[in-house]
N, C-alpha and C positions, 0 to 999 in steps of 0.2 A: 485618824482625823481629829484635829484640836475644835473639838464642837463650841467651843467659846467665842472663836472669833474664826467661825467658816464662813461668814459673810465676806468678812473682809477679804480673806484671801480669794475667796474668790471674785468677788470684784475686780478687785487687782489681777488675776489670772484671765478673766474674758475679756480685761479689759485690751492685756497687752494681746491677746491673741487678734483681736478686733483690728487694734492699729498696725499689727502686722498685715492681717489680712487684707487692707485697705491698701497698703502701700502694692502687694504684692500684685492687686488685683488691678489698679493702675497698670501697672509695666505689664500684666498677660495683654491687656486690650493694645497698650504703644506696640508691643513687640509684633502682634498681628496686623496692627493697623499698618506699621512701620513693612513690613515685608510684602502686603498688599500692596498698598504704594510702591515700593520701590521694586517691584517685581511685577505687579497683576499677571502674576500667574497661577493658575490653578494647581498646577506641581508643586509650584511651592510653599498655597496653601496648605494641601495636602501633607505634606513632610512635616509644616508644623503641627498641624492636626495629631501626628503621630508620634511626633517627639513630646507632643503635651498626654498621650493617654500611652503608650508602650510601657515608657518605664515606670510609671507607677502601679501595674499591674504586675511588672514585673519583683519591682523590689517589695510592694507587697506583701508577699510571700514571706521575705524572709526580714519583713519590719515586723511583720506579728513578735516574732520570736527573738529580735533585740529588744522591743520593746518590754517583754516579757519576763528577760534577761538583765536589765538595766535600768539604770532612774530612768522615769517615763519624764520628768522635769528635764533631767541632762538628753537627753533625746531631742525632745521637744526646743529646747534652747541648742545643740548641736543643726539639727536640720536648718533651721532659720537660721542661723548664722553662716551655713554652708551656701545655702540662696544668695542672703545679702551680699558675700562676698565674689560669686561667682558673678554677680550683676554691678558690682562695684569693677571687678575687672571687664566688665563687658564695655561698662562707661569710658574709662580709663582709656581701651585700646579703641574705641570711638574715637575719642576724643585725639587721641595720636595722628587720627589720619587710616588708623585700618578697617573698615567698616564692610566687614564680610559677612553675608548673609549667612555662612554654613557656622559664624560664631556664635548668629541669637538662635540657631538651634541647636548647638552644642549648650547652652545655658538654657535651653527651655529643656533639654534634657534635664539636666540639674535640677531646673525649678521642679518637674512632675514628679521625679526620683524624691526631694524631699518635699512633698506634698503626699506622697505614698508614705513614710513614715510618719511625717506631723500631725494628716487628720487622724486615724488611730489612735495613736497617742495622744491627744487632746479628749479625744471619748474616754480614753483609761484611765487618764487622770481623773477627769470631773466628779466619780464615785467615789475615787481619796478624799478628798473635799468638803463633797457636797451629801448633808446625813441624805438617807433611804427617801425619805419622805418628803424631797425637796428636789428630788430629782428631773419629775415630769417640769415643775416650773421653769429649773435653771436652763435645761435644753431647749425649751421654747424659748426663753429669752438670749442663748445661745442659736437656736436660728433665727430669732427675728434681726439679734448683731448682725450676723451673716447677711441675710438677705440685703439690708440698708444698705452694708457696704457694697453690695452687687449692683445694687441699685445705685448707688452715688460714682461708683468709681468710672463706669465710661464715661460719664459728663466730666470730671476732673480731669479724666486723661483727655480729654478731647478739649478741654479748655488748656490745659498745662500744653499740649503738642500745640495747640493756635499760637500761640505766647512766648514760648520757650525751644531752644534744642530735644531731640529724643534722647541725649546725653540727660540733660535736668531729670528729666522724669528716671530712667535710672536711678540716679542719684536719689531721688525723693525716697524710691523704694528701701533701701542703704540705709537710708535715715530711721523711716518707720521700723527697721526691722533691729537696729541697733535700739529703739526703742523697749520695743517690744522685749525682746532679748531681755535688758534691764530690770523691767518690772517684773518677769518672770522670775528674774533672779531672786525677786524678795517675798518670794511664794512658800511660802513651808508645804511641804507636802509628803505626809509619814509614807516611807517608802514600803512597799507592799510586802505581806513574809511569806517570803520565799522557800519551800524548803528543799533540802539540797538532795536532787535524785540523782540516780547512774547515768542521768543523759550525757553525752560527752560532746555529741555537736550537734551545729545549728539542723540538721538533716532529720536526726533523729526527735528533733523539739518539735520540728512541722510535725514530721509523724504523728507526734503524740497529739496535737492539734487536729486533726484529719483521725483522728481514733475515740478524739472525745467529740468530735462533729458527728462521727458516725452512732457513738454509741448514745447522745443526748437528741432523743427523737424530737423535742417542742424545735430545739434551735436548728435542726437539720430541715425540717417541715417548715421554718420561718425561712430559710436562708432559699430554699428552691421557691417558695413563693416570689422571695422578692427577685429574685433571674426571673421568673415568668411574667411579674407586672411589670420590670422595668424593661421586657422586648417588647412588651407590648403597649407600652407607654411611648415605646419611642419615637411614632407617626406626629403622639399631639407637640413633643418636644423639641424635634428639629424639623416638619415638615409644615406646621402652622405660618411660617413668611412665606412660600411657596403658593400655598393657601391664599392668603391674603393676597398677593401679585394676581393671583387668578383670577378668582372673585371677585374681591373688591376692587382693585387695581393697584399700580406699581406704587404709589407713593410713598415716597421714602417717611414721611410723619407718620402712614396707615402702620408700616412697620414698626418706627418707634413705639406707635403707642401702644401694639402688641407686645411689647417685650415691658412696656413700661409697666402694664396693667398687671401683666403676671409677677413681676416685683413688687410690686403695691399689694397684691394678692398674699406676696408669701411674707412680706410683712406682720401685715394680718392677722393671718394664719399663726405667725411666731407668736404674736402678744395673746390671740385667742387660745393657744395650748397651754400656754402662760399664766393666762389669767383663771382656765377653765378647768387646767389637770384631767380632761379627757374622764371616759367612765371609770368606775372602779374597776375592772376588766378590763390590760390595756390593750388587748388583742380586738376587743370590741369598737376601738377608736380606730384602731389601723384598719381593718376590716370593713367599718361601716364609711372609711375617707378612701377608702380604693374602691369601694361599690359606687361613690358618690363620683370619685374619679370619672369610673367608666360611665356614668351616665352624660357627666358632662362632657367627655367627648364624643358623647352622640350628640350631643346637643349643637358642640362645634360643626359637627359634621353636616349638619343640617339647618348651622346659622340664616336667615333670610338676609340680614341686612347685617353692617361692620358692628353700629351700637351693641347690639343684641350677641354678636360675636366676643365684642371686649367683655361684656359684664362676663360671661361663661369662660373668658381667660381668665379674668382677677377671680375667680371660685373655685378656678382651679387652682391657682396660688395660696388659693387658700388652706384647700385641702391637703395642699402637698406636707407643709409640717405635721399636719394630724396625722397624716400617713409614719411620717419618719420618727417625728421625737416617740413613739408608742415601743417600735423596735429598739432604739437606742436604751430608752431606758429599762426596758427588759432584759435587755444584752445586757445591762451594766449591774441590774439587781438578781438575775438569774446565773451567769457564767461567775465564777470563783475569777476573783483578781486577777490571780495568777495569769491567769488566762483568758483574758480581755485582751491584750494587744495581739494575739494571733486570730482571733473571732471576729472582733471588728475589722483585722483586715483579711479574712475571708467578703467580709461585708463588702469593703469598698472593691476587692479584685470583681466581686458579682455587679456592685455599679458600672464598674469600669468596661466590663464585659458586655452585658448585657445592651446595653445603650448602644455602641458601636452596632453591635452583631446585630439588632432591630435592626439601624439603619443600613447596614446592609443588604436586608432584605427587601427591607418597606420605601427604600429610599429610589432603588430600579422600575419597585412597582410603580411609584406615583408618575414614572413617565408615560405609564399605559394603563393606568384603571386609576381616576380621580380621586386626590386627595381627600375629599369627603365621605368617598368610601370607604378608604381607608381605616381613615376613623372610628365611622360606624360602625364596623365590622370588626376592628380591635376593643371599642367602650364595649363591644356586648359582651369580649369576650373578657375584657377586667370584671365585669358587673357578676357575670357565670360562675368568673375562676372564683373571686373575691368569697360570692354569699353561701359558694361550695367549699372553700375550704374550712371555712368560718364555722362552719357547721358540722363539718367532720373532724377537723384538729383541734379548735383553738375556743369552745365555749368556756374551757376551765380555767382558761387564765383571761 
């Protein structure tokens, strides 16, 4: 790390990941919208649903270990140019006249596949970078990036699709990521040292990854927590519009401004880890933001009126960064270099996971025992798991 001028680079580094992530996040909302529309069918939400989370759990696995393997910068600029281009021909054969639906999920495959390498490696980088002591900041202000774009990019896309072809918006994404790509390129980032063991393949690297998960108890005990709060997070995550249609009623604005508030929330959230760096104990900040979690989704649970409903969503957007940047940057100043891109994507295969498999469960329930129950009955068990573990594993760090 050239600690002279790690500012700059990294500016320059979050900044191109940003205008990547905007353009990208444009063309996920078209390509959904775009297949709702021209299908409204459920099947075929469905297939995309699967072609956005299969293969990045799948390739996952063995992105840790290129990652690990490789410049995490030539990674990082491979993946994103693998996207652009896969969506540059998506436009192209649009635009010819071939406009098959099984094509935007053959590219949404592509897109998840290097979205399963990219985030990883975007976390393995950030420590080349960024000194020890600047860590907690740069990743809150790396989620509060994120969030805005998440936040800005349906309204763009949904004004770009008013105005334009779904070819254009394609095309936009192309742009940003050629973008992107660019500024990365002018990123110094001292490549990690390596040293040269008997591993001979990608098989035996997982191994070793899966030997040092087992044999480092904080990160093993960190890593099954977070599969236990993100199943059981997953009621407030995807079953909160459901909720609202119920309760409050269908309104399509009730819904926006549900989704609005928890963006606004995880904003927030970004610039308060930011500005605040969490307690000196980072376990105490993730701990005491998943205790806070599960209260406030009792609190959903038991909303009386909509007002009183949105403030308890934007708190929870709030806490959602407290919760994450605390693990990231643990992972990033506890695990050796080396072996950051197999760890973080243990991380993301457990988001990936987890999330789904909740709603598989919780998602059947809600047609026979009340989304609010639900709720209430998972916040007590985040609140439980959270102030129990906290208390047995993690007062030392």
């Amino acid at each position: 790390m050239n600690k002279s001028n790690w500012k700059s680079s990294i500016s320059r580094f979050l900044t191109a990941q940003t205008i990547s992530l905007f353009g990208s996040s444009i063309v996920q909302y078209a390509i959904v919208w775009y297949i709702t529309l021209s299908t409204s069918s459920g099947k075929m939400l469905t297939i995309s649903t699967l072609c956005g989370f299969l293969p990045q759990i799948v390739i996952s696995l063995f992105a840790g270990v290129w990652i690990d393997r490789y410049d995490r910068k030539k990674m990082i600029m491979l993946s994103d140019s693998v996207i652009a281009v896969s969506t540059l021909l998506l436009a192209v054969t649009f635009l010819s006249g071939h406009k098959s639906i099984w094509l935007l999920f053959l590219v949404l495959v592509i897109r998840s596949a290097g979205t399963g390498i990219q985030t990883p490696a975007v976390n393995s980088v950030i420590p080349q970078i960024v000194p020890q002591e600047e860590l907690m900041r740069i990743n809150g202000i790396n989620s509060t990036l994120s969030s805005l774009m998440m936040f800005l990019s349906p309204a763009v896309s949904g004004v770009i699709l008013s105005v334009a072809p779904f070819e254009t918006t394609l095309l936009i994404d192309f742009l940003t990521a050629v973008i992107g790509v660019g500024i990365t390129a002018t990123v110094y980032i001292k490549p990690v040292h390596k040293e040269r063991s008997r591993l001979n393949s990608g098989m035996e690297e997982i191994r070793s990854g899966f030997l040092y998960l087992k044999e480092n108890h904080f990160i093993k005990r960190l890593l099954s927590y977070q599969l236990i709060i993100l199943f059981l997070i997953s009621p407030s995550a995807f079953l909160t519009p459901l909720m609202v249609k119920r309760t409050f009623g269908a309104d399509v604005w009730r819904l926006t401004a549900s989704e609005m508030t928890y963006s606004l929330g995880m904003i927030a959230g970004g610039l308060l880890i930011a500005s605040w760096g969490g307690f000196r104990k980072k376990m105490n900040t993730t701990m005491s933001a998943g205790a806070f979690y599960g209260m406030l989704m009792i609190a959903l649970g038991s909303a009386p009126v909509f007002p009183f409903y949105l403030v308890c969503n934007a708190l929870i957007g709030i806490t959602s960064p407290c919760y994450n940047a605390p693990i990231t940057v643990t992972i990033q100043e506890k695990v050796p270099q080396e072996m950051h891109g197999r760890i973080f994507s243990f991380m993301q295969i457990a988001t990936s996971c987890a999330l789904p498999l909740g709603m598989a469960v919780f998602g059947p329930l809600a047609d026979v025992v009340k989304v609010q129950t639900l709720l209430t009955a998972t916040g007590i068990s985040v609140v439980a798991i959270s102030l129990a573990v906290w208390k047995m594993h993690f007062l030392e760090y």
